[in-house]
C-alpha positions as CSV (number, residue, x, y, z in Angstrom):
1,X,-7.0,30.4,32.9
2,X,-10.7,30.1,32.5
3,X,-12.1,27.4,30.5
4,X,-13.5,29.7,27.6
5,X,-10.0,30.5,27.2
6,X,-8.5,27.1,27.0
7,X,-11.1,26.2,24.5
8,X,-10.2,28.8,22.3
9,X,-6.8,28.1,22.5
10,X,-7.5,24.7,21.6
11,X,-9.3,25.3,19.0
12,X,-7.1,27.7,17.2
13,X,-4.3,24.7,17.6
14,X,-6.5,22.5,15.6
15,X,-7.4,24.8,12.9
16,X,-3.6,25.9,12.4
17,X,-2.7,22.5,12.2
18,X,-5.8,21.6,9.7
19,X,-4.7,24.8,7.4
20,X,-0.6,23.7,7.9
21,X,-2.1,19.8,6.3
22,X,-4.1,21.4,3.4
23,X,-1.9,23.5,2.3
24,X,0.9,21.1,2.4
25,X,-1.6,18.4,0.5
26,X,-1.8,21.0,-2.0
27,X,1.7,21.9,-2.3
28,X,3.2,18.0,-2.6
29,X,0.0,18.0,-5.4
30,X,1.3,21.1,-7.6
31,X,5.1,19.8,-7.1
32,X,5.0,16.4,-8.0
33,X,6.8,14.9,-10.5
34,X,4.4,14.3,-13.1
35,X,5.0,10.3,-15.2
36,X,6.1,10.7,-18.6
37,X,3.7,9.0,-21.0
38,X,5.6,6.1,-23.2
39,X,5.8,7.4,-26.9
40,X,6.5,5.8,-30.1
41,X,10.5,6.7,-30.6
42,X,11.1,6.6,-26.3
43,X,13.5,4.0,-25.3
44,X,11.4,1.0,-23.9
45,X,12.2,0.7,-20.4
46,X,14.0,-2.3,-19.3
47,X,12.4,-4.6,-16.6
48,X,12.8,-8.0,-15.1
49,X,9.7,-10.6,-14.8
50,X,10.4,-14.5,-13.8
51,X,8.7,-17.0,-16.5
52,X,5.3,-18.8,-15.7
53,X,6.5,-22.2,-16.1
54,X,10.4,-22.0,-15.3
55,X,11.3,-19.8,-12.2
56,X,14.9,-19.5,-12.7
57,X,14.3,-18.0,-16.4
58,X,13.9,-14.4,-15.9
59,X,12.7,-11.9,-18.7
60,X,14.6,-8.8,-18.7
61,X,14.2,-6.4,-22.4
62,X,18.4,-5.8,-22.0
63,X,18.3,-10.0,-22.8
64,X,16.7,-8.9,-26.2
65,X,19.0,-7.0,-27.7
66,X,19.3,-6.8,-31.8
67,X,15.6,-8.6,-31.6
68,X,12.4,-7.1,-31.9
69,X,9.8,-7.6,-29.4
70,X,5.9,-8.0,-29.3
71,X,4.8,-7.4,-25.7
72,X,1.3,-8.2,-24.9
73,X,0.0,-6.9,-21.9
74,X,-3.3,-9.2,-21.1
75,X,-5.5,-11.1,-18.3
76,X,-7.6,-13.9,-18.1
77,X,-10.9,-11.9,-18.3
78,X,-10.1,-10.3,-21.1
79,X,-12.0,-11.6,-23.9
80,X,-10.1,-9.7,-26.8
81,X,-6.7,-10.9,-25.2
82,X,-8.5,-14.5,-25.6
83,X,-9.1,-14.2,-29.1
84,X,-5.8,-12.5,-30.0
85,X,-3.6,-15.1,-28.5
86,X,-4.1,-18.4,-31.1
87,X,-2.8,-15.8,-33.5
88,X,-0.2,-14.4,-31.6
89,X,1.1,-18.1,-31.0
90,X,1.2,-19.2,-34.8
91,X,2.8,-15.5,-35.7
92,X,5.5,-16.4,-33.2
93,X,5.8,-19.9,-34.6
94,X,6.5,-17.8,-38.2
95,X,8.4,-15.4,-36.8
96,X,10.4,-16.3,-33.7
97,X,13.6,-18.1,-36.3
98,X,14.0,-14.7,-37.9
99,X,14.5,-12.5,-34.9
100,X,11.1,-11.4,-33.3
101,X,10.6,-12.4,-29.5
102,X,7.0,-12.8,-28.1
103,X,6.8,-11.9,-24.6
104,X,3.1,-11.9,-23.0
105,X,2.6,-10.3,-19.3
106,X,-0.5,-11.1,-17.4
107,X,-1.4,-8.6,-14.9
108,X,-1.2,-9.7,-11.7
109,X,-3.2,-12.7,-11.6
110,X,-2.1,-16.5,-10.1
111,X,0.2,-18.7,-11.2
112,X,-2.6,-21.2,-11.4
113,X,-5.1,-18.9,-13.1
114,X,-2.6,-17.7,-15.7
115,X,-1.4,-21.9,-16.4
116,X,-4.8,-22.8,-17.0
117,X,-5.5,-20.1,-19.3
118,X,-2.6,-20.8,-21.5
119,X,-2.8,-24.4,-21.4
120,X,-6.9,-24.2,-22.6
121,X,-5.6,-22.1,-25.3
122,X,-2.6,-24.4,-26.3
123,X,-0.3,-21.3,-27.2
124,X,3.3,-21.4,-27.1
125,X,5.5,-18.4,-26.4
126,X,6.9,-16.8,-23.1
127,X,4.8,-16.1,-20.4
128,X,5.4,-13.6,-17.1
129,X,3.3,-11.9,-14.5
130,X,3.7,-8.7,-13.1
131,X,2.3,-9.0,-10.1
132,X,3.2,-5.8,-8.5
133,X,2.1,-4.3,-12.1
134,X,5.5,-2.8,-12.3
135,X,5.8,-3.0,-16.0
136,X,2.8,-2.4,-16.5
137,X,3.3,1.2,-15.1
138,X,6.5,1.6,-16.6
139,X,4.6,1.0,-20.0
140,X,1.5,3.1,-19.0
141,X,-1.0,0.5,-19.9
142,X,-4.2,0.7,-18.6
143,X,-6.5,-1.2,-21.3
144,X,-6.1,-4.8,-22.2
145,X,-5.3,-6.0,-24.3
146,X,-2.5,-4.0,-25.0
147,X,0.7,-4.5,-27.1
148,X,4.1,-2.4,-27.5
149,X,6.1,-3.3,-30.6
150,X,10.0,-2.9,-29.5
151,X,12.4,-2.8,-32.5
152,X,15.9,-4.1,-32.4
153,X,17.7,-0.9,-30.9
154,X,15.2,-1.0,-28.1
155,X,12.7,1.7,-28.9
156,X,9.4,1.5,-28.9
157,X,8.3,1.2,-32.6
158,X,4.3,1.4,-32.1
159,X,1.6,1.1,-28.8
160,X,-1.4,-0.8,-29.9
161,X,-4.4,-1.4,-27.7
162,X,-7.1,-3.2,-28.4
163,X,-7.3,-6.6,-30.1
164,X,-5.3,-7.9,-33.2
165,X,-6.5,-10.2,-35.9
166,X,-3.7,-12.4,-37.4
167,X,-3.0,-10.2,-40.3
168,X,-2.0,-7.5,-38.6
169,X,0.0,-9.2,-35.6
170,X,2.2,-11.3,-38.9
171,X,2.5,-7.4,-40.1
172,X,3.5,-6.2,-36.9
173,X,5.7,-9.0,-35.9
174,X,7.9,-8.0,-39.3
175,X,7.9,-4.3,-38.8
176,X,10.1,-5.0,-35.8
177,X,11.7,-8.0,-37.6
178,X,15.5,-7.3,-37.5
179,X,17.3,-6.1,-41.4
């Protein structure tokens, strides 16, 4: 076989295999399964996250049954999430006796970064990260800060992004208060 041959023969190899690639790049494309967004009425979806400060205590929404509950999705350099969280704290100070649960997730920042933050702010309610943004996915967040409202039957009651002022986290806090 000559070597114009064998170069042609190569060549078509390469650009069968090339068209088998793209055209299997734009099958998997057209067939995937596409993420439902999270919508006011959906069933929040259950997750586990360890707490900042105790790493035994694990957060999981089933452990919240019957309660209603404010999570903040948030990071350090978030400004707005900075301002809102004072408030959130004395809300949950108000609120946490009659049946509303505060949880706040960072996004997948260090331990250290995430203690210091909280401690400069001098807020008190639970605090996770989800460091492999998990629940963050599951929640389909993608500004901060952002806040779902769970009621007590576990679905989600409102999706709020943006920052809070205290009035409306004390009204939101008892729209998911339990009856």
């Amino acid at each position: 076989m000559d070597k114009k041959k064998k170069r042609a023969i190569t060549r078509g190899v390469i650009l069968i295999v090339l068209v088998a690639a793209i055209a299997y790049t734009i099958y998997s494309s057209a067939t995937k399964d596409k993420t439902e967004l999270l919508q006011v009425g959906d069933e929040a979806p259950n997750f586990e996250l360890v707490d900042l400060y105790d790493k035994n205590l694990k957060h999981r929404l089933s452990d919240y049954e019957g309660k209603g509950v404010f999570l903040n999705f948030w990071g350090t350099w978030c400004e707005p999430c900075k301002k809102e969280m004072p408030a959130m704290s004395n809300q949950y100070a108000i609120y946490k006796d009659q049946g509303v649960e505060v949880l706040a997730v960072n996004i997948s920042q260090t331990d250290f970064e995430v203690k210091k933050f909280i401690e400069s702010l001098n807020v008190h309610f639970p605090v996770a990260i989800d460091g492999t943004k998990s629940v963050m996915t599951a929640y389909n967040v993608d500004l901060l800060p952002a806040t779902i409202l769970i009621n007590p039957e576990g679905k989600v009651e409102k999706i709020i992004t943006g920052e809070m002022n205290e009035t409306q986290i004390a009204s939101y806090m008892e729209s998911i208060k339990p009856e």
